[in-house]
C-alpha positions in Angstrom: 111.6 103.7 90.4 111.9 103.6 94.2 114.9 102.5 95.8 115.6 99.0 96.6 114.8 96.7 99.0 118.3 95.6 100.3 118.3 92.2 101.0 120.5 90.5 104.3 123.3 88.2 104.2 121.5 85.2 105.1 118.2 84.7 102.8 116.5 81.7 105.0 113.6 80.6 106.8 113.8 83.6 109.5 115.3 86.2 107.7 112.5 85.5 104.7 110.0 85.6 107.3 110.5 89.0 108.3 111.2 90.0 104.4 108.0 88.6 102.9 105.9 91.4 103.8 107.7 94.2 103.0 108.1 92.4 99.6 104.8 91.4 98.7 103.8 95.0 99.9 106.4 96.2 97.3 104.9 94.5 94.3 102.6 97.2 92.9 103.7 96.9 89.3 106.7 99.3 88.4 110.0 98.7 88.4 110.8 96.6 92.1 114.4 96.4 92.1 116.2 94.2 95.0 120.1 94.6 96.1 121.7 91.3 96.8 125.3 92.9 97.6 125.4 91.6 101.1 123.9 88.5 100.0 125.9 85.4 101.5 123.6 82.6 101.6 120.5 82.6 99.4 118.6 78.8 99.9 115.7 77.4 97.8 113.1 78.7 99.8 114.5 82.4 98.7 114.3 81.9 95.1 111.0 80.5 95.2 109.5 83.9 96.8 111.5 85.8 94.4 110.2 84.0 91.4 106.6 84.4 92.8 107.2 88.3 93.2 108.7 88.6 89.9 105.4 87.0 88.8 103.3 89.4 90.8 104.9 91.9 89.1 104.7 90.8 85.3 101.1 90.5 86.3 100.7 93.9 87.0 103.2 95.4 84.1 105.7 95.5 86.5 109.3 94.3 86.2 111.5 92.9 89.1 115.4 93.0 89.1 117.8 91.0 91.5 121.2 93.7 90.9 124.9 93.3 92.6 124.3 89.8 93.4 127.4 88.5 95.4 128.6 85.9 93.9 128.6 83.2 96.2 124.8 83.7 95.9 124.9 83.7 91.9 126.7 80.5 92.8 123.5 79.1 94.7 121.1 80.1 92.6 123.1 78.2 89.6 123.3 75.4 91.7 119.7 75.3 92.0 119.8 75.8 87.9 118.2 79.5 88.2 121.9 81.6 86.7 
């Protein structure tokens, strides 16, 4: 396993634009773990590219994991029925 991808504070529109890459770079099957300490805001638009890289990696064995979620951002993704 390689280390995580720490996420920022803010997961939107700018923030996910500069994280896509690295994150669809990172889906090479494996273990892809992602730190969501310093997670503070985590919109819809978020969870939809994490679903779609958790996909990408079940498609290649792989497994991804969403750890130390803050949670204000557990709270979100509830809200958006994804707990």
């Amino acid at each position: 396993m390689s280390e995580p991808i720490v996420l920022p504070a803010r997961l939107d529109g700018k923030e996910l634009n500069a994280l896509a890459p690295s994150l669809t770079a990172a889906c090479t099957g494996g273990q892809l773990q992602l730190d969501a300490s310093q997670v503070t805001h985590m919109g819809a638009l978020a969870a939809q590219i994490f679903i779609a890289a958790a996909r990408a990696q079940r498609a290649q064995g792989g497994t991804l994991e969403i750890s130390a979620i803050s949670d204000r951002a557990s709270s979100q993704l509830g809200m958006m029925g994804l707990s």
